[in-house]
SELO-693736 format. One line per field, with one value per residue (C-alpha): residue number from 1; x, z, y. Coordinates in steps of 0.05 Angstrom, whole numbers, always signed. Last residue first. Layout:
SELO-693736
nr [NUM, ...]
px [X, ...]
pz [Z, ...]
py [Y, ...]
END
This chain:
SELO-693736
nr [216, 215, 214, 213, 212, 211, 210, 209, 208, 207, 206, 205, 204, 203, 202, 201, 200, 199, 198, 197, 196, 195, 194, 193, 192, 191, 190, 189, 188, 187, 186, 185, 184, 183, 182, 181, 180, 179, 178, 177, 176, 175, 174, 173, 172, 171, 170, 169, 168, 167, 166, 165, 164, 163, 162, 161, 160, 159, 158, 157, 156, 155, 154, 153, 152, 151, 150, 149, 148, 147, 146, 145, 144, 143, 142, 141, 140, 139, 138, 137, 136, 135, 134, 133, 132, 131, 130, 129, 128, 127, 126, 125, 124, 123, 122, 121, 120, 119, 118, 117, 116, 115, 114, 113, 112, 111, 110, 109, 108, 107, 106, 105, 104, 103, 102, 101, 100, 99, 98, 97, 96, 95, 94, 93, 92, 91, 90, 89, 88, 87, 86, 85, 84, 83, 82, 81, 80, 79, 78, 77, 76, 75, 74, 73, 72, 71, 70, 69, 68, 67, 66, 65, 64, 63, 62, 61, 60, 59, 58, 57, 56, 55, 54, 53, 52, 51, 50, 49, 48, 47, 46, 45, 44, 43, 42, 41, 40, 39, 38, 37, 36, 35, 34, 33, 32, 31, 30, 29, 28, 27, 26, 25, 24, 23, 22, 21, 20, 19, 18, 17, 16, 15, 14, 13, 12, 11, 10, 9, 8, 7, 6, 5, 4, 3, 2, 1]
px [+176, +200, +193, +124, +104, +140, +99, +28, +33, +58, +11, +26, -12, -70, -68, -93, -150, -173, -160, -207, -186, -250, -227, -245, -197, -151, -171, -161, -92, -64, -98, -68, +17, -7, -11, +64, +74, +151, +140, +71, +28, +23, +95, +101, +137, +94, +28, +40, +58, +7, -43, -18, -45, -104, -118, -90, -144, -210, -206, -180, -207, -177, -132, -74, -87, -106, -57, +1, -17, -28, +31, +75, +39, +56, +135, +127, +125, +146, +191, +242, +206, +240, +203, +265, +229, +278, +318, +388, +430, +403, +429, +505, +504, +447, +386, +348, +288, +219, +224, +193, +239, +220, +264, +257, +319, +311, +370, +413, +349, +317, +388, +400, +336, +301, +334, +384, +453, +421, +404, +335, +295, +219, +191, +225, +182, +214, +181, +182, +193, +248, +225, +213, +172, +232, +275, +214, +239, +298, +263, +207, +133, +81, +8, -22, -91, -152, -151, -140, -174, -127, -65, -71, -76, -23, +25, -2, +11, +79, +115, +180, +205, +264, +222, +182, +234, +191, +172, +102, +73, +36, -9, -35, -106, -106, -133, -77, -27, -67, -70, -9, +21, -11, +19, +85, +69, +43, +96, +154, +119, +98, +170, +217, +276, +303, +275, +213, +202, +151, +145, +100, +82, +86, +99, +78, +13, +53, +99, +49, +11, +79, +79, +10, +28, +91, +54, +0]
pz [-677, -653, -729, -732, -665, -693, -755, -727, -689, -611, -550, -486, -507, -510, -430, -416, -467, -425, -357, -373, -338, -323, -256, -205, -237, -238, -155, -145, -183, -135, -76, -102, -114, -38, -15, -45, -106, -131, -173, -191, -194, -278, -288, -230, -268, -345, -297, -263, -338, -361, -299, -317, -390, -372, -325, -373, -420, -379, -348, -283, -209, -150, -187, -148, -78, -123, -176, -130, -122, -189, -201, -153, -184, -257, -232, -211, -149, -107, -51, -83, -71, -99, -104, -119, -118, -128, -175, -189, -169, -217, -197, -200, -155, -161, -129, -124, -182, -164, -194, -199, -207, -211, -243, -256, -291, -347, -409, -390, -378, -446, -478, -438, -481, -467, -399, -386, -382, -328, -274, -240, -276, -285, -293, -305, -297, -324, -302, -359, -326, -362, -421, -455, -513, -579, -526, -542, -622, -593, -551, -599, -576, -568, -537, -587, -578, -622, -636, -562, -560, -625, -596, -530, -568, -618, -555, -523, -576, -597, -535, -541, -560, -605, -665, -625, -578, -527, -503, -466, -477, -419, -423, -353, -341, -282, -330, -376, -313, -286, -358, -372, -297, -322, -397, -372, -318, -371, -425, -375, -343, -416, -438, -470, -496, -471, -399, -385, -399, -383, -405, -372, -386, -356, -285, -216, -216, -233, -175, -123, -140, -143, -73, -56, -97, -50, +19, +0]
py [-663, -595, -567, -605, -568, -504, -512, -525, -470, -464, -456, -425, -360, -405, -425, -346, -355, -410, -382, -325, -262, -227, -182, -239, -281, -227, -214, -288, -291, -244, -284, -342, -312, -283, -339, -367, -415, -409, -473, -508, -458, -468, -470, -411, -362, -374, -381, -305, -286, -303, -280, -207, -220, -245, -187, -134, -160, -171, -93, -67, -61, -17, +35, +48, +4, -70, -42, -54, -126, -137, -109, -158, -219, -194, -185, -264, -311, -252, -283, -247, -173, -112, -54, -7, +76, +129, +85, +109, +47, -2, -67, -90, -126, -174, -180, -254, -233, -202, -142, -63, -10, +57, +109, +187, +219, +170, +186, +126, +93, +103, +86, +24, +2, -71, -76, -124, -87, -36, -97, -89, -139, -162, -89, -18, +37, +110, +169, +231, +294, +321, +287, +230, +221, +229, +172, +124, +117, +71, +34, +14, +42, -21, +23, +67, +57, +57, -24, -40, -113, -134, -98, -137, -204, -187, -168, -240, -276, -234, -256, -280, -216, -192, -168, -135, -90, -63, +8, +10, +76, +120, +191, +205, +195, +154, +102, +101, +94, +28, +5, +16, -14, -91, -83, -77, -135, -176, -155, -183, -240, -257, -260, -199, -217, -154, -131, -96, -25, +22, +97, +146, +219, +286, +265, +292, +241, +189, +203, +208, +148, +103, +135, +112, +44, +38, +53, +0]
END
């Protein structure tokens, strides 16, 4: 609760919003990305996701998202995201807190405004200039720790950003198996709760016809 108040405080301050995941992005990544957009869109502060597509391993759930948003600009590439920040541009970074992993060193590098959000052991050489580091390694997942924030930010959110935060909640856990704590439940409660339908959440796991025959 005290970190989504301040979270609050700073979005509220800001002109705009960029959030990041890590390169190679994975549904934990773009869930938890896609999670804190909708929570800043609906504050009414303008927000962009910045994500390298042709490097991700997520482009079922990005096609998914994109499909249910057709008026929305939401995918921004790294590189073109430095042309929207400014001086008072807050940075998110989810699902890592070292600088050589993020998804554009340039967009930090340039950030003067950092949160961290991440659920990973921490390393040493973690990003020193965040004003807010949410770190949590008992955190099944970066999408369980959002939800969680979003719970005191914005109370309920839509079908979509709740199937895609319980994606990547299911990608950490392998399906609640691994990593499982209470709260990882209760998180996954409140998505239920929200709409997310467990059915489309299990088709993002699935591969085509050619990389099953390609695997075969």
């Amino acid at each position: 609760r005290i970190v989504a108040s301040a979270l609050r405080e700073l979005i509220d301050s800001s002109d705009n919003v960029i959030v990041m995941g890590h390169r190679f992005a994975d549904l934990d990544s773009f869930g938890s990305c896609y999670g804190f957009y909708r929570s800043v869109v609906e504050s009414g502060k303008p927000c962009r996701i910045a994500i390298s597509r042709e490097r991700c391993m997520c482009s079922q759930l990005i096609d998914y998202v994109e499909k249910n948003n057709p008026d929305e600009q939401i995918i921004v590439d790294p590189d073109e995201a430095a042309d929207l920040m400014t001086r008072k541009t807050l940075l998110v970074i989810t699902d890592t807190h070292r600088p050589s992993f993020v998804d554009g060193p340039g967009l930090l590098d340039a950030a003067e405004t950092v949160v961290v959000i991440d659920h990973h052991r921490k390393m040493v050489d973690h990003i020193a200039k965040a004003v807010i580091f949410y770190h949590d390694p008992y955190a099944s997942s970066a999408c369980e720790m959002v939800s969680e924030l979003i719970q005191y930010m914005t109370g309920r959110i839509g079908r979509v950003e709740s199937e895609a935060l319980l994606a990547g909640i299911m990608l950490d856990t392998r399906n609640f198996v691994l990593n499982t704590g209470v709260r990882t439940f209760e998180s996954s409660a409140y998505l239920r709760g929200c709409g997310a339908n467990t059915v489309t959440v299990k088709s993002f796991f699935q591969n085509s016809v050619d990389v099953y025959k390609l695997k075969s």
